[in-house]
C-alpha positions in Angstrom: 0.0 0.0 0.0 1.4 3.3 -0.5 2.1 6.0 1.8 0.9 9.6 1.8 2.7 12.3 2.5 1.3 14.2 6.0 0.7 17.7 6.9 -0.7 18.8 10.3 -3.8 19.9 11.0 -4.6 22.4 14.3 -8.3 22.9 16.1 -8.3 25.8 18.2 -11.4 27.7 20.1 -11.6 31.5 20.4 -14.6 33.5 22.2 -14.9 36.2 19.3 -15.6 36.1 15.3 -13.8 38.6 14.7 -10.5 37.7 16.8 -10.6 34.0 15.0 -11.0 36.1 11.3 -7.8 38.2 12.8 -5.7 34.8 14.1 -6.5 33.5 10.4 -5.3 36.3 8.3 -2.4 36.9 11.2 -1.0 33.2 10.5 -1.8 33.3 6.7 0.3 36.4 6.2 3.1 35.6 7.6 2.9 31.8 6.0 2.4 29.5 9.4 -1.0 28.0 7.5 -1.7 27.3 4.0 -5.6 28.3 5.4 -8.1 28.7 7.7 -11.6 27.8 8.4 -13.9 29.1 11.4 -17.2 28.5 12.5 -19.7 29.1 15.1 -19.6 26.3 18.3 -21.0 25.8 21.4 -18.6 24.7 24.2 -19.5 23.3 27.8 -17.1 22.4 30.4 -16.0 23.1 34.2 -13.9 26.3 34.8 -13.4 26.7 38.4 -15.9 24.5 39.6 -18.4 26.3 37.4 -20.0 24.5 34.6 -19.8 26.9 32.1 -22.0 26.9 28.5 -20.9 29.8 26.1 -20.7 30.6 22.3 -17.2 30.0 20.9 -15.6 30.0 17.1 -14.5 27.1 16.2 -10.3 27.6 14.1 -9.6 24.5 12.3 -6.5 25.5 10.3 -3.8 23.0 7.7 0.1 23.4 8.1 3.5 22.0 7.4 5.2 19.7 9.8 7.9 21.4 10.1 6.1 24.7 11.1 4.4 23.0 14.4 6.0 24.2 17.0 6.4 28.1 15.7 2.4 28.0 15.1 1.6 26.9 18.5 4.1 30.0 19.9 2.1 31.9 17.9 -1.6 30.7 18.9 -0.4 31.1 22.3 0.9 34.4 21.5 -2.5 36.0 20.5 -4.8 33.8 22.4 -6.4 35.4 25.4 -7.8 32.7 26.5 -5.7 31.6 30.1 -5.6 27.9 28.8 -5.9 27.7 25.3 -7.0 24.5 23.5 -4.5 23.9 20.8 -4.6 20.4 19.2 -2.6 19.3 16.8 -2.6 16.0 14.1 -0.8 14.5 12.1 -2.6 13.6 8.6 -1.9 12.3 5.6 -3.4 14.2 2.6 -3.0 13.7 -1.1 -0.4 14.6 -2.8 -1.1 17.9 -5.0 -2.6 19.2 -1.8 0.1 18.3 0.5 2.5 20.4 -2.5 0.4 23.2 -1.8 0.5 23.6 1.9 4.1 23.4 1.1 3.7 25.8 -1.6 1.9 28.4 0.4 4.0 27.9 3.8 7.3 28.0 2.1 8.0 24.3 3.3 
């Protein structure tokens, strides 16, 4: 069976539309992502022993390998968020669109 090349992929939450259009554009420009999508979420969890239910955006962004550990500095750089969610995977992707993350990141 052959293999696939892999890129990352990163899933991060952020309280406000406009700050998650602004990380986006902010990693985009200076070539950390090849792109970005966002989308309305709701999130529920325990945050100091309060259960908490609030309306988040949802930053589900594609990357080069090599680029992981300057895109989390970064996330963790703009976030405002005291604990940040910032997951990353590793995925395999087809080929012509694994060249263009590496087109578009400089990779």
């Amino acid at each position: 069976m052959m293999s696939l090349p892999k890129i990352i992929t990163c899933y991060t939450t952020i309280s406000v539309e406009e700050d998650a259009h602004r990380l986006i554009e902010q990693l985009l420009e200076s070539k950390l992502i090849a792109c970005g999508v966002s989308w309305p979420a709701n999130s529920q969890y325990i945050w100091k022993k309060e259960s908490i239910s609030e309306d988040e955006h949802v930053v589900y962004m594609k990357s080069a390998i090599q680029l992981k550990e300057r895109l989390i500095s970064r996330i963790r750089d703009f976030h405002p968020y005291d604990v940040p969610c910032i997951l990353i995977h590793e995925v395999e992707c087809n080929l012509s669109y694994y060249d263009w993350v590496g087109d578009q990141t400089g990779t």
